[in-house]
C-alpha positions as CSV (number, residue, x, y, z in Angstrom):
1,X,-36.5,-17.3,-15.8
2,X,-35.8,-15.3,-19.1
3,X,-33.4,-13.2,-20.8
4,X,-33.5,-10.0,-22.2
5,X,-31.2,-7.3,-24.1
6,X,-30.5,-4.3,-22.4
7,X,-29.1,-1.2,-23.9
8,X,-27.5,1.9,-22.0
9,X,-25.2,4.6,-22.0
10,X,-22.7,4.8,-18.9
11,X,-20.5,6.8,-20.4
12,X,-18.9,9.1,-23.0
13,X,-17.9,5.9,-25.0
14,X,-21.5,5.3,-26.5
15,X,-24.0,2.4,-26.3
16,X,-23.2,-0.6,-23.7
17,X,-24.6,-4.0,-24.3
18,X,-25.7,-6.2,-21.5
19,X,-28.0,-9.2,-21.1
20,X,-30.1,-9.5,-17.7
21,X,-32.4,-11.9,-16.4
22,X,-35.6,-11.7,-15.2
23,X,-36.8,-14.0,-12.6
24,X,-39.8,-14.2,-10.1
25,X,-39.4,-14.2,-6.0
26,X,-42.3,-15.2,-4.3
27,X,-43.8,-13.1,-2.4
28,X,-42.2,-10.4,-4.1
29,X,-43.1,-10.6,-7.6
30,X,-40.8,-9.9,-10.9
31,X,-37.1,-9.0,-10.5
32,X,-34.1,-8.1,-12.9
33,X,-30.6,-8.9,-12.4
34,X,-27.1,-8.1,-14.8
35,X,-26.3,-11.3,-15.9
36,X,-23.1,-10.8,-18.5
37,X,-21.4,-7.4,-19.9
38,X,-21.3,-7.8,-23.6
39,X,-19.2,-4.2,-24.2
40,X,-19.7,-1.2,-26.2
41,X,-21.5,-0.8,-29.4
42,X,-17.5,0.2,-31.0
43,X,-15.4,-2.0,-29.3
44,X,-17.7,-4.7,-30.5
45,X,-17.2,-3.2,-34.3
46,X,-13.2,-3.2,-34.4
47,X,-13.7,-6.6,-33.1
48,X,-15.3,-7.1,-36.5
49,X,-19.2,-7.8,-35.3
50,X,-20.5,-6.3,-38.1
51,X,-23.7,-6.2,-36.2
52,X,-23.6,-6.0,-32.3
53,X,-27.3,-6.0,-32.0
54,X,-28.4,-8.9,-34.0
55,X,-24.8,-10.6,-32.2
56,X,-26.3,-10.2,-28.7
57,X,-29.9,-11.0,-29.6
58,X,-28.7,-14.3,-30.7
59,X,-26.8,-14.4,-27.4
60,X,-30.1,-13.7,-25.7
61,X,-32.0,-16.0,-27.7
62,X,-29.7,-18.8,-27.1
63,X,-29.8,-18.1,-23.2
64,X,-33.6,-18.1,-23.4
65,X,-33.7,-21.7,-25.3
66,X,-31.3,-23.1,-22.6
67,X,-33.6,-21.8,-20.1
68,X,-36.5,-23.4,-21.0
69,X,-35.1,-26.9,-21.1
70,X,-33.1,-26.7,-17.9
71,X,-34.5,-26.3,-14.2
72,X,-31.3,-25.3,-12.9
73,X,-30.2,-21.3,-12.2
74,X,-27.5,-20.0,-14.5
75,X,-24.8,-17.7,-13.3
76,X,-23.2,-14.9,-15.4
77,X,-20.8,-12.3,-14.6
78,X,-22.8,-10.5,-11.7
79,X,-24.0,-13.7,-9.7
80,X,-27.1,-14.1,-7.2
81,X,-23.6,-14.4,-4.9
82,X,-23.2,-11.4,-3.2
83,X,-19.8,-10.3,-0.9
84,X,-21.1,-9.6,2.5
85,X,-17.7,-9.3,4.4
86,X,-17.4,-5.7,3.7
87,X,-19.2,-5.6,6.9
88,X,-16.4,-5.3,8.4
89,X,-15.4,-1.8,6.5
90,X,-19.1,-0.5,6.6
91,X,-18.9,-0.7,11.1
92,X,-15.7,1.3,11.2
93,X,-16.6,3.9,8.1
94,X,-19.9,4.4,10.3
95,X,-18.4,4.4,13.5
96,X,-16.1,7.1,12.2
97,X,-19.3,9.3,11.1
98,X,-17.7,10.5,7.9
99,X,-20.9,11.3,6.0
100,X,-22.2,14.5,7.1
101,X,-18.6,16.2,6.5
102,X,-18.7,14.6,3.5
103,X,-21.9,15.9,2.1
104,X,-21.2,18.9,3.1
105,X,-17.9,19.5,1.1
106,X,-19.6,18.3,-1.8
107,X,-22.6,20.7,-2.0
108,X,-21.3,23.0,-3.9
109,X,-20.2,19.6,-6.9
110,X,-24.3,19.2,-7.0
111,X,-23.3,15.6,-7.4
112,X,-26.4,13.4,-8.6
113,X,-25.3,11.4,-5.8
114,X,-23.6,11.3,-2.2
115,X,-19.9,11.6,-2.3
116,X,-20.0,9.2,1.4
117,X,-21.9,6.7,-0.6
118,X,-19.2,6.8,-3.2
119,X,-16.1,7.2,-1.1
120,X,-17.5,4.1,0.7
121,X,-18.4,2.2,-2.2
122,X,-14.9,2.6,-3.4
123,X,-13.0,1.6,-0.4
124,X,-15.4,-1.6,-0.5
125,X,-14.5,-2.3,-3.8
126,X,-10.8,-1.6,-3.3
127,X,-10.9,-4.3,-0.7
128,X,-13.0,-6.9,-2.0
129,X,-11.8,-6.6,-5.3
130,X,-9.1,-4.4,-6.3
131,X,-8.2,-3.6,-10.1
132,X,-9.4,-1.0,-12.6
133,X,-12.6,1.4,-12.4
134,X,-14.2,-0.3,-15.2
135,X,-14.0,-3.2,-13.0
136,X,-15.4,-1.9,-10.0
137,X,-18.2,-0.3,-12.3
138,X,-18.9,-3.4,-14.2
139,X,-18.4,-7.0,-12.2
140,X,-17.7,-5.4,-8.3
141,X,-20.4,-3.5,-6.9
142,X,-23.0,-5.3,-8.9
143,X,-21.4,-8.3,-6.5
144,X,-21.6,-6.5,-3.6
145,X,-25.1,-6.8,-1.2
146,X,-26.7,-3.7,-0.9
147,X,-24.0,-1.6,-1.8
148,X,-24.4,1.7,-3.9
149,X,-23.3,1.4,-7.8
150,X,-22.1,4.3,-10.4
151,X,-21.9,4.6,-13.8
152,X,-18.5,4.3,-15.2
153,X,-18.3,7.8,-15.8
154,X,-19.4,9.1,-12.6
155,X,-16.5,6.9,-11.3
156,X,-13.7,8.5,-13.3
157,X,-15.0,12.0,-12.7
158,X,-15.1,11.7,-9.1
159,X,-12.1,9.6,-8.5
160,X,-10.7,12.9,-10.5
161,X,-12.3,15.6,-8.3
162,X,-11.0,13.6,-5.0
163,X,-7.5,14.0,-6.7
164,X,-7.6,17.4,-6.9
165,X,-8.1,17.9,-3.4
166,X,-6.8,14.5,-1.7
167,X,-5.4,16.0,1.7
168,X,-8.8,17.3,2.4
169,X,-10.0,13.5,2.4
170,X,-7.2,12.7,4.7
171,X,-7.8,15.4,7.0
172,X,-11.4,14.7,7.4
173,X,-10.4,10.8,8.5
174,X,-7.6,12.3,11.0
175,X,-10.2,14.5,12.5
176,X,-12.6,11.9,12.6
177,X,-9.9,9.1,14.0
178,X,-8.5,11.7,16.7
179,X,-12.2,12.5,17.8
180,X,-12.7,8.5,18.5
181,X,-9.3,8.0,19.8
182,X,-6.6,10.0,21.0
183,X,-4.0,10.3,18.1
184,X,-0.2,9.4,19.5
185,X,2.1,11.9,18.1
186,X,5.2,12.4,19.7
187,X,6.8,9.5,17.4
188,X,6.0,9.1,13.6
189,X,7.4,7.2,11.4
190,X,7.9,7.9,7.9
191,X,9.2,6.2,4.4
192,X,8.8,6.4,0.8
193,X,8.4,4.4,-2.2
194,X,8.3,4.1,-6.1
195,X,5.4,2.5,-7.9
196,X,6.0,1.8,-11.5
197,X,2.2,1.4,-13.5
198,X,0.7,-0.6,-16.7
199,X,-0.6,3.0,-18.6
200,X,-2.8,1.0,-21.8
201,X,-1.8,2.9,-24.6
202,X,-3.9,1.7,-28.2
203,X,-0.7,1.0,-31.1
204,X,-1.2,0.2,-34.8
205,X,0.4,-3.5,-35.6
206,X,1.3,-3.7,-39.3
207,X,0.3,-7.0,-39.2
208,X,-2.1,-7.5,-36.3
209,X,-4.2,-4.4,-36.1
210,X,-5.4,-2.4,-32.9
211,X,-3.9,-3.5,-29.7
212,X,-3.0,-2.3,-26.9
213,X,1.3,-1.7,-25.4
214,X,2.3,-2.7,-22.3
215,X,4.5,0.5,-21.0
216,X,6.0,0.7,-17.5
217,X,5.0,4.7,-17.1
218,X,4.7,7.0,-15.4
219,X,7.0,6.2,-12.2
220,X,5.5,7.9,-8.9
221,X,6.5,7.8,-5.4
222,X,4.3,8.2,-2.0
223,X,5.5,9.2,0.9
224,X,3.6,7.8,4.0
225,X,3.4,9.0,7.7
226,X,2.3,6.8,10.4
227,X,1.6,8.1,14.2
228,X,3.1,5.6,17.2
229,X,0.2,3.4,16.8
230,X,1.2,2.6,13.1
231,X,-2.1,4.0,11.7
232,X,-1.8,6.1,9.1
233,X,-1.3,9.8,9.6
234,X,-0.4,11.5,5.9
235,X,1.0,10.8,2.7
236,X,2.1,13.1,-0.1
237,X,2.7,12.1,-3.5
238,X,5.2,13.0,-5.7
239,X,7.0,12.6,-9.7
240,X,9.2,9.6,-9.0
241,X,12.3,11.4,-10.2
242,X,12.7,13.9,-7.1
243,X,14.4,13.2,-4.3
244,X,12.3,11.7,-1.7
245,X,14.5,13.9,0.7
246,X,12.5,17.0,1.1
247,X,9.3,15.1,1.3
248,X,9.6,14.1,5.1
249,X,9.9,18.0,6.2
250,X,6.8,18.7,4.0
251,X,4.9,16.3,5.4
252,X,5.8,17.2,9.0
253,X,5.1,20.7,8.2
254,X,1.7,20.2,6.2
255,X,0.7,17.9,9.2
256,X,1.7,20.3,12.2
257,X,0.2,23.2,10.3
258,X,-3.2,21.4,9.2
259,X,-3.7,20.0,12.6
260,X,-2.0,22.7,14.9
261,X,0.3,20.3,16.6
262,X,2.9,22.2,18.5
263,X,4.4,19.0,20.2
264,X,7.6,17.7,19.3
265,X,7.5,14.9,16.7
266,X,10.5,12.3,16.6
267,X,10.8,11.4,13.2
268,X,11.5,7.6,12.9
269,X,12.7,6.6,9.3
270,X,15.1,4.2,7.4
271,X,16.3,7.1,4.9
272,X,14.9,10.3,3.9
273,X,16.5,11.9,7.3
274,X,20.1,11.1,6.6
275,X,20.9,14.4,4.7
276,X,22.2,17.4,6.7
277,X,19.7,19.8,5.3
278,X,16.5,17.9,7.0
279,X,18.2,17.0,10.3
280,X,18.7,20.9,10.3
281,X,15.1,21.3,9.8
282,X,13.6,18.7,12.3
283,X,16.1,20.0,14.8
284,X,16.9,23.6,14.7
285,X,13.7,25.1,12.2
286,X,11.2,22.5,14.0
287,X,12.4,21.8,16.8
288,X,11.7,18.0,16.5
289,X,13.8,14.6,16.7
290,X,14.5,12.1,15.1
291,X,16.0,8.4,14.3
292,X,17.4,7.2,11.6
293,X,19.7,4.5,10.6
294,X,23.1,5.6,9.0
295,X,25.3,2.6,6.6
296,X,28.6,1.2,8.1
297,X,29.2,0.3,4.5
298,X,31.1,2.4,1.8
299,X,31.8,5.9,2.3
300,X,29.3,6.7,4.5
301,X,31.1,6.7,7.5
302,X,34.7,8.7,8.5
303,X,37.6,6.1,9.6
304,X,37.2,7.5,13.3
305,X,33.9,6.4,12.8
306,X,34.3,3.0,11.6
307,X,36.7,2.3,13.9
308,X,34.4,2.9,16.7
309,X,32.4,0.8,15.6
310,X,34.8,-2.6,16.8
311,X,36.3,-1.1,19.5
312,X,35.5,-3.4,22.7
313,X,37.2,-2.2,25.5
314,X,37.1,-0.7,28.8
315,X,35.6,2.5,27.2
316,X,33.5,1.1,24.6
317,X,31.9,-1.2,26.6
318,X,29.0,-3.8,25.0
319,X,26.0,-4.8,26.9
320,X,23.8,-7.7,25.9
321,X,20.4,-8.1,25.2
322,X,18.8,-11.9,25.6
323,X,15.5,-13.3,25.4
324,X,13.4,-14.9,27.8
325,X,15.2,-18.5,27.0
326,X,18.7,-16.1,27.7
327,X,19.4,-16.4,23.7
328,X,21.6,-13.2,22.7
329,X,19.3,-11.0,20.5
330,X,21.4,-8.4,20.1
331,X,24.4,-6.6,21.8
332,X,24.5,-2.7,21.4
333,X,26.9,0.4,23.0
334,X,26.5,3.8,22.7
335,X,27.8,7.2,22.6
336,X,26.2,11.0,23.2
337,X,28.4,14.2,21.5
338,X,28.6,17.1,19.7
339,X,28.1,16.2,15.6
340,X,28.7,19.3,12.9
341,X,26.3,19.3,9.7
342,X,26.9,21.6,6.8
343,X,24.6,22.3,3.4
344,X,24.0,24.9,0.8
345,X,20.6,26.5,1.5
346,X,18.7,27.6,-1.6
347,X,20.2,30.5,-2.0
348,X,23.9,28.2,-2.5
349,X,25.1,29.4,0.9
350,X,27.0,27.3,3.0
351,X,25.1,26.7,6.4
352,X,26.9,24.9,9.1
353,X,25.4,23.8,12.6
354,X,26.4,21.9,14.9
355,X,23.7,19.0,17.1
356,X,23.6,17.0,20.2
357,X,23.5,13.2,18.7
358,X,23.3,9.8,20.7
359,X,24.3,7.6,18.5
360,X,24.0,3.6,19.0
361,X,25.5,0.5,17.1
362,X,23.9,-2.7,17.9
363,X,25.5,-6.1,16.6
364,X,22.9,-8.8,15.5
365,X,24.2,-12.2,15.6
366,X,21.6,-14.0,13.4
367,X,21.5,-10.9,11.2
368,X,25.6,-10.9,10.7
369,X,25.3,-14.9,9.7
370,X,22.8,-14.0,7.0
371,X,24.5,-10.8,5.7
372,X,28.1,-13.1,5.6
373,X,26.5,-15.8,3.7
374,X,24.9,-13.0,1.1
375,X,28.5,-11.7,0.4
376,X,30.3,-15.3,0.3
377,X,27.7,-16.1,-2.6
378,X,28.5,-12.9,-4.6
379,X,32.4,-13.8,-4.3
380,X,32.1,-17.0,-5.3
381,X,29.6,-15.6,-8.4
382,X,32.5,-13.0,-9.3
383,X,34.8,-16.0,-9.0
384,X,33.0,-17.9,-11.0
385,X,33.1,-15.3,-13.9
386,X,36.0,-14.4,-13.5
387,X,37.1,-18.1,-14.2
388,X,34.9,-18.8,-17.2
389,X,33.2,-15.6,-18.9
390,X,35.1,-13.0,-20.8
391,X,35.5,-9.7,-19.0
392,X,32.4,-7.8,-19.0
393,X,31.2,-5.5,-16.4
394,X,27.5,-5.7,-16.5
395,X,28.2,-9.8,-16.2
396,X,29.1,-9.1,-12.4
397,X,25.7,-7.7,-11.2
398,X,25.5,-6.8,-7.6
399,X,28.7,-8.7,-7.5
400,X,30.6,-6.1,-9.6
401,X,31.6,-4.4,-6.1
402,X,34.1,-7.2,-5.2
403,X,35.7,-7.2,-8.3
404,X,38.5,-4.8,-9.1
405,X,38.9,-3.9,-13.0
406,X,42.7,-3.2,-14.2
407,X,43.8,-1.3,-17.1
408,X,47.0,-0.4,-16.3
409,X,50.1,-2.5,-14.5
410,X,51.9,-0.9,-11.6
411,X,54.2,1.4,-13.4
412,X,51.2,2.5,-15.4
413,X,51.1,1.3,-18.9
414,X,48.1,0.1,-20.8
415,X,47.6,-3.5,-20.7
416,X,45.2,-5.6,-21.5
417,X,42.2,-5.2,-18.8
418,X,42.1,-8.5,-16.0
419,X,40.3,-8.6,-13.4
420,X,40.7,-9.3,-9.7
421,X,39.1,-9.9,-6.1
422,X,38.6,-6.7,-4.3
423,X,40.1,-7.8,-1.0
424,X,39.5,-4.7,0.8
425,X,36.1,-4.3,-0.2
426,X,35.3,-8.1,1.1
427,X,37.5,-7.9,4.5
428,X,35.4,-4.9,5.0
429,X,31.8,-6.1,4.9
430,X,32.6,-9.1,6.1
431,X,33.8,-7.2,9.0
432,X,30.7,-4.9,9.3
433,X,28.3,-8.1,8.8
434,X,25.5,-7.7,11.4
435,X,26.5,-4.3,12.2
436,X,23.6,-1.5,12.1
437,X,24.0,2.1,13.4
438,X,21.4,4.5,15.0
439,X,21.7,8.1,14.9
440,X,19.1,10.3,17.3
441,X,18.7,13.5,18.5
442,X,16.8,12.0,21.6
443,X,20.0,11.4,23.4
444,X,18.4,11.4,26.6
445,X,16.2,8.0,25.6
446,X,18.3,4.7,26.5
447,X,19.6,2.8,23.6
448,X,16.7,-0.3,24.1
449,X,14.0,2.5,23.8
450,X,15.7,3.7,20.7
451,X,16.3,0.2,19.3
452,X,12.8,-0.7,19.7
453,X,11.3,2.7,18.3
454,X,12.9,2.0,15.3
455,X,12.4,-1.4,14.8
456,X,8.8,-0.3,14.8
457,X,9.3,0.8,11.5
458,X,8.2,-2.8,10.2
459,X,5.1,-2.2,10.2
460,X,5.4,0.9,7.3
461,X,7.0,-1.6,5.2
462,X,4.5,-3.9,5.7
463,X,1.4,-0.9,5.0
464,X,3.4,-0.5,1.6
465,X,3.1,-4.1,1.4
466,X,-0.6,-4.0,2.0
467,X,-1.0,-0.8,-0.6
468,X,0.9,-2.8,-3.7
469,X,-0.4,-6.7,-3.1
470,X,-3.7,-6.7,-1.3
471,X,-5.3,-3.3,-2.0
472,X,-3.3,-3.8,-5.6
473,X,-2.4,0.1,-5.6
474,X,-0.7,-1.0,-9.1
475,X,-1.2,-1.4,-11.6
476,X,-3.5,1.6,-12.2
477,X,-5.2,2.4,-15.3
478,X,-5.4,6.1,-15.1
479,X,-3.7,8.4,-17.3
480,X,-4.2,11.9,-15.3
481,X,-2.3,13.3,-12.2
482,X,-5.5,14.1,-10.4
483,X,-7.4,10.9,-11.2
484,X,-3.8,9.1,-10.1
485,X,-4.2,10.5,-6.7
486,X,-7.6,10.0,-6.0
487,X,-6.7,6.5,-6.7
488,X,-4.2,6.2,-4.2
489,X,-6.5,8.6,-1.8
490,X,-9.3,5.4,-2.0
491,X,-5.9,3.2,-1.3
492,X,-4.5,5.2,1.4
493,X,-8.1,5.3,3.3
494,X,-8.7,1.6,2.9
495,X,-5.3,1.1,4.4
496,X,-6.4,3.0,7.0
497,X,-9.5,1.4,8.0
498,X,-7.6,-1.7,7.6
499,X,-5.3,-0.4,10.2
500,X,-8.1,0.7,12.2
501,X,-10.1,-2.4,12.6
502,X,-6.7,-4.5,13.0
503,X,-5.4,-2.1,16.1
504,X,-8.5,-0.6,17.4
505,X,-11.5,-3.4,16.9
506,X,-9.1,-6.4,17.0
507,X,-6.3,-5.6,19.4
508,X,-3.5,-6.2,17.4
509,X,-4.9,-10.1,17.5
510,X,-6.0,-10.6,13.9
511,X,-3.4,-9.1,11.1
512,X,-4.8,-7.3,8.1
513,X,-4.0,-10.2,5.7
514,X,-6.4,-12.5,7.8
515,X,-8.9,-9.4,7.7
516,X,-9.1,-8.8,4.3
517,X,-9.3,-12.8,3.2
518,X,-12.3,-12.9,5.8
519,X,-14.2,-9.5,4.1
520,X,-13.4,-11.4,0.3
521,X,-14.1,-15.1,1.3
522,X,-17.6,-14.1,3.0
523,X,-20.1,-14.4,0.7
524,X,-23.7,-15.4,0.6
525,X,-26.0,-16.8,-2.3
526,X,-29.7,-15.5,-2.5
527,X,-32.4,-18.1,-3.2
528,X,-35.5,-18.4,-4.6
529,X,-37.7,-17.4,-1.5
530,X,-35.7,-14.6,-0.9
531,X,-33.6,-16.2,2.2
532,X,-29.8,-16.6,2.1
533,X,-27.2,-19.3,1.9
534,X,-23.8,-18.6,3.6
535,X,-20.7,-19.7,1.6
536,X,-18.3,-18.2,4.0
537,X,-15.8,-21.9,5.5
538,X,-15.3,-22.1,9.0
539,X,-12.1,-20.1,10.2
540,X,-10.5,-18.9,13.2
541,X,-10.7,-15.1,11.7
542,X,-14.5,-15.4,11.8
543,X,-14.8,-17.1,15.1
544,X,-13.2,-14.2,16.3
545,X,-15.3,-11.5,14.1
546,X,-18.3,-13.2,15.3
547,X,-17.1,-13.4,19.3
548,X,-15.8,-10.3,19.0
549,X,-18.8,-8.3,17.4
550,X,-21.6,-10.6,19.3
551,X,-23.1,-12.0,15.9
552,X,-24.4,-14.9,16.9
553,X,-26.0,-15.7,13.2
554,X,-22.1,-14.8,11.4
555,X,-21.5,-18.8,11.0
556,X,-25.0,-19.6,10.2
557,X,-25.9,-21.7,7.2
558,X,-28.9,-20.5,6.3
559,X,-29.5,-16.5,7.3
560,X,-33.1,-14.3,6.7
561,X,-32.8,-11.5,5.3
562,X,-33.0,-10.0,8.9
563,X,-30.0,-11.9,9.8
564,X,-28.0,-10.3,6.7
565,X,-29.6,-6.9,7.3
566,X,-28.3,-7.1,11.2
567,X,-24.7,-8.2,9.7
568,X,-24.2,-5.6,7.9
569,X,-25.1,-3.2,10.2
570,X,-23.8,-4.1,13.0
571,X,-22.1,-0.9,15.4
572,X,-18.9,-0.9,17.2
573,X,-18.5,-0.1,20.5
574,X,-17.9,3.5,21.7
């Protein structure tokens, strides 16, 4: 085994330095392999390598002399250990059939390569290793068996193009998905959220030189639609600093227009609904539903209202809900009537309407002990300051809402500002502790069916979950709207063959955390003669993969190259 120097040009930033290793398979003959990234000619300058060549030729050189007194194999950056558990993504990508479409909306890009290669690739690289594209270009696919590999700026160019056009991407995987499997779209549910991203941004030091600022910009927020199933459906994007009201009609309406859906769609969300101007346009424009929750808290609700929501008696009548052991779950009641809205349309005209609600308050036993405890440890915090710290409002933090702040004595003279428990405030959320309140336009639905519809909306809080810690949709180091979203395009499709293989291929059985640590943990090591070594531990996750799929080889230690070939190519069933 030597060492050599190689020297190429993957992008616009100039010469790239890397040392490879050549090595012979018998059988086979000579083969080359990316040992360790050295960087760009400049970066290596401002480093202060005066010169980067005769640097990494001594690198090289060093390599070679270790070689030649050691028998062992050495194992740089891009290792003879290659991920193989993307498997898993390859079946469902292929089962899907994505490719042809893909080529064809392409043609007229004359890309030097296929954009389903790529769009795969990425997705793979999103789930085996998620961080920037200089990453995926430079230590992930080299690690990945047999997948394709672009140059760095091929990556950023295309990730760019697919930003430009992202709901084309996601149309193509709905069409694909509802020719497979019948899509389930009378209930969606909906939600948005903020991501806040590491932009690098170089900065002259007076006394250290080049570096590089951490800033926390720009802010952007995604709106995601899932159908009844929980598998993705839409997303949007949007600046961060608009209101994430609108967004839920415009997806609903890009959706139904996109896919000519003329069935009614109840809209199933925690907030986004709760303004008069979209219930007006699910219910009267559209001519949809919807659910939503609605605080008991504050000033959210009229007095009528609140006190409604106590009453127990002979007309407000309670009705339990246990489980199987007869432990009280939850107790609920419910009402159906006439409710009037009223906005200003865009035009500042007042619009006022009026819609049939059912609305439902359900009382959570476990939920009002947790909720009780939160607000007995926020008064005794605002206690506690108010005892020992000088008067200062920020002091308080969420606390600061139990706290009343005087400035003037009862006949309304300045005095000196003190402090005191808001005893109104506590009296009333401890009284609405374990409270929760459901509004619908589906009146005709019984209160469990409603309660359980949205209580499926775990499950888009969890795919948020999924989008920030395993696919790591943040931080991203992109600096351009369009390359932004084709970021979060790669995201949102991973997510969706995430979703896919955890609802469709695994029955709800395996959850996508246990999915993805199988596709990153199973890995095999190359040898010498060409044969395979499987690092992948013994799990219940791949006892299931392998019962499920019928790969009798998946827990084998030693595999042929056969064995990995039918791996990763194995089909799902129709």
């Amino acid at each position: 085994m030597t060492y050599f120097l190689k020297k190429s040009t993957p992008s616009k930033r100039g010469l790239y330095l890397q040392i490879y290793q050549s090595f012979y398979v018998p059988g086979k003959g000579g083969r080359n392999k990316s040992f360790k990234a050295i960087g760009y000619v400049d970066d290596l300058l401002k480093q202060g390598i005066t010169d980067p060549f005769a640097y990494a030729q001594a690198l090289v050189n060093q390599l070679n002399r270790e070689a030649g007194s050691k028998k062992e194999v050495l194992i740089g950056d891009a290792s003879i250990n290659k991920n193989l558990g993307y498997f898993l993504l390859k079946a469902m990508l292929d089962y899907l059939d994505i490719d042809t479409t893909l080529l064809l909306m392409s043609s007229n890009k004359k890309f030097p390569f296929k954009l389903s290669d790529f769009v795969r690739s990425m997705i793979y690289a999103q789930v085996v290793n998620p961080g920037s594209k200089h990453n995926a270009f430079e230590r992930v696919f080299p690690n990945i068996y047999a997948s394709k590999s672009f140059s760095y700026e091929q990556i950023l160019n295309t990730i760019n193009y697919i930003g430009q056009d992202f709901q084309k991407f996601i149309e193509l995987f709905n069409h694909q998905i509802d020719l497979k499997w019948k899509r389930h779209l009378h209930r969606s549910y909906f939600d948005c959220t903020n991501y806040y991203f590491e932009v690098d941004l170089p900065f002259e030091d007076k006394q250290f030189g080049p570096s590089k600022e951490e800033r926390h910009l720009p802010i952007i927020s995604q709106a995601l639609l899932l159908d009844e199933e929980q598998i993705p459906l839409a997303m949007n994007m949007f600046p961060g600093n608009e209101s994430e009201k609108p967004q839920i009609r415009k997806t609903i309406d890009d959706l139904k227009q996109r896919f000519d859906i003329t069935s009614k769609i109840v809209q199933v969300a925690d907030k986004g609904l709760n303004c008069a101007r979209n219930i007006y346009a699910a219910t009267v424009e559209a001519r949809d539903g919807y659910i939503f929750s609605k605080s008991v808290h504050g000033s959210n609700l009229a007095k009528i209202e609140k006190e409604w929501l106590l009453l127990d008696n002979e007309f407000n009548v309670w009705k339990d809900v246990h489980d199987t052991n007869g432990h009280l779950i939850y107790r609920y009641k419910e009402v159906i009537d006439t409710f009037q809205y009223k906005f200003k349309d865009d035009h500042d005209k007042e619009v006022i309407f009026s819609v049939k609600e059912k609305r439902v308050v359900t009382f959570n036993p476990a939920l009002a002990k947790k909720q009780q405890a939160q607000i007995n440890k926020q008064i005794d915090k605002a206690k506690a300051i108010m005892s020992f710290k000088q008067f200062q409002k920020d002091t308080y933090g969420a606390a600061v809402k139990y706290v009343n702040f005087l400035n003037h004595d009862v006949q309304g003279e300045i005095i000196k500002p003190v402090t005191q428990l808001n005893l109104k405030k506590i009296n009333e959320d401890l009284s609405f502790a374990g409270y929760n309140l459901l509004v619908t336009s589906e009146y005709n639905k019984s209160a469990p069916e409603i309660y359980e519809a949205y209580h499926g909306l775990w499950r888009i809080e969890e795919s948020f979950k999924i989008m920030k810690t395993y696919l790591e949709a943040r931080p991203v180091y992109l600096q351009n709207k369009e390359s932004i979203y084709g970021h979060f395009t790669i995201c949102y499709l991973a997510l969706t063959i995430l979703r896919l293989l955890e609802l469709k291929v695994f029955n709800d059985e395996i959850p996508v955390g246990q999915i993805v640590d199988f596709i990153r943990n199973y890995n095999i090591t190359e040898t010498s003669e060409g044969s395979f070594i499987n690092n992948a531990m013994k799990s219940s996750t791949l006892d299931a993969v392998q019962k499920r799929l019928g790969l009798s080889k998946l827990s084998n230690l030693h595999l042929k190259k056969k064995d990995v070939d039918n791996i990763l190519n194995v089909e799902l069933d129709s």
